[in-house]
Each structure stands twice: as structure tokens, then as C-alpha cells.
C-alpha positions as semicolon CSV with decimal commas, in nm:
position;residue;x (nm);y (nm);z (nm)
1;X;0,000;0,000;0,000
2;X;0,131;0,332;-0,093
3;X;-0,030;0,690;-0,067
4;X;0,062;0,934;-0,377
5;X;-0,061;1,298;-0,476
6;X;-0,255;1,365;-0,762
7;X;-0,233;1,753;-0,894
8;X;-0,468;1,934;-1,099
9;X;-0,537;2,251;-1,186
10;X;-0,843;2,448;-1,146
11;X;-1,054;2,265;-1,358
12;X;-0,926;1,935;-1,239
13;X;-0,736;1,804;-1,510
14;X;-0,422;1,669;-1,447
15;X;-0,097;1,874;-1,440
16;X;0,293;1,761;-1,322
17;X;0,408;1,757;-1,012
18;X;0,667;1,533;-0,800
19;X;0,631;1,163;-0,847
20;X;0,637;1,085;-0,468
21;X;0,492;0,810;-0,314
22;X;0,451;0,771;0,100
23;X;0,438;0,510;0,360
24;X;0,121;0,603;0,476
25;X;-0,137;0,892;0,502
26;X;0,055;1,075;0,786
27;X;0,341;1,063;0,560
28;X;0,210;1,237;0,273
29;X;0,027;1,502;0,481
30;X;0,322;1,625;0,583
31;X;0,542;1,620;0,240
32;X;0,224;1,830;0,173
33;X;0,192;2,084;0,483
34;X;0,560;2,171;0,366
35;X;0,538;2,196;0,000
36;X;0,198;2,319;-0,110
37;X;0,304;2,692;-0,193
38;X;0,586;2,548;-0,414
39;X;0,317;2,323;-0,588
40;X;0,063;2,649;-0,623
41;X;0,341;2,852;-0,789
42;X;0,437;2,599;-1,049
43;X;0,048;2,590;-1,149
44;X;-0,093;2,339;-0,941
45;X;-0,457;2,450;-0,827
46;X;-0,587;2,118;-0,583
47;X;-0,466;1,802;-0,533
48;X;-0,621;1,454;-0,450
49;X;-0,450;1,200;-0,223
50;X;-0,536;0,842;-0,326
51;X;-0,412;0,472;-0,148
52;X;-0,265;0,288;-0,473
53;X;-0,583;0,352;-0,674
54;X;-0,800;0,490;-0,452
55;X;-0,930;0,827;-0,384
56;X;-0,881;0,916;-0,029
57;X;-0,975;1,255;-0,051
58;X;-1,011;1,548;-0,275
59;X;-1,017;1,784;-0,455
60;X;-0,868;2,003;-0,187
61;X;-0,762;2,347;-0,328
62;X;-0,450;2,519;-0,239
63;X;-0,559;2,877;-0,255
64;X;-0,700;3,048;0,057
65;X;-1,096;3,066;0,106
């Protein structure tokens, strides 16, 4: 079991991003909670966190409000 990020942009398409895969849930959070503004200024709008293939949550938006 593995937990990756999926990135999209505001109309939730797919865009690049890093091809990281976690541990667990906890893991991932965090790799998040320290590089979401780097991820928001190369384009990325939300992201979706899925177990292998499937969705844990999402879309979650990076911008404020």
C-alpha cells in the first residue's frame, strides 16, 4: 500500500508535479503541509491524495478561502 498525490489545476485536469509516493497517510500530509506553496506557484490548483488507486480525498484546493 502506498499513498501518492494527484495535482490538478483548477478545472481538475491533471498537471505535473513530483512523483512521490509515502508510507502512509501521515506521511504524505506532511510532504504536503511543507510543499503546497511550491506546488501552487508551479500551477498546481488542488490536489487529491489516493491509497494505490484509490481516492482518499479530494479535490482540496491550495488557494485560501
Amino acid at each position: 500500500m502506498s499513498f501518492r498525490w494527484r495535482y490538478e489545476d483548477a478545472a481538475g485536469s491533471p498537471v505535473d508535479g513530483p512523483d512521490t509516493t509515502f508510507a502512509d497517510q501521515a506521511e504524505a500530509e506532511l510532504w504536503f503541509s511543507d510543499e503546497w506553496p511550491d506546488l501552487l506557484d508551479a500551477g498546481v490548483e488542488q490536489v487529491r491524495l489516493f491509497e494505490d488507486d484509490t481516492e482518499v480525498y479530494g479535490p482540496m484546493s491550495l488557494r485560501a478561502g
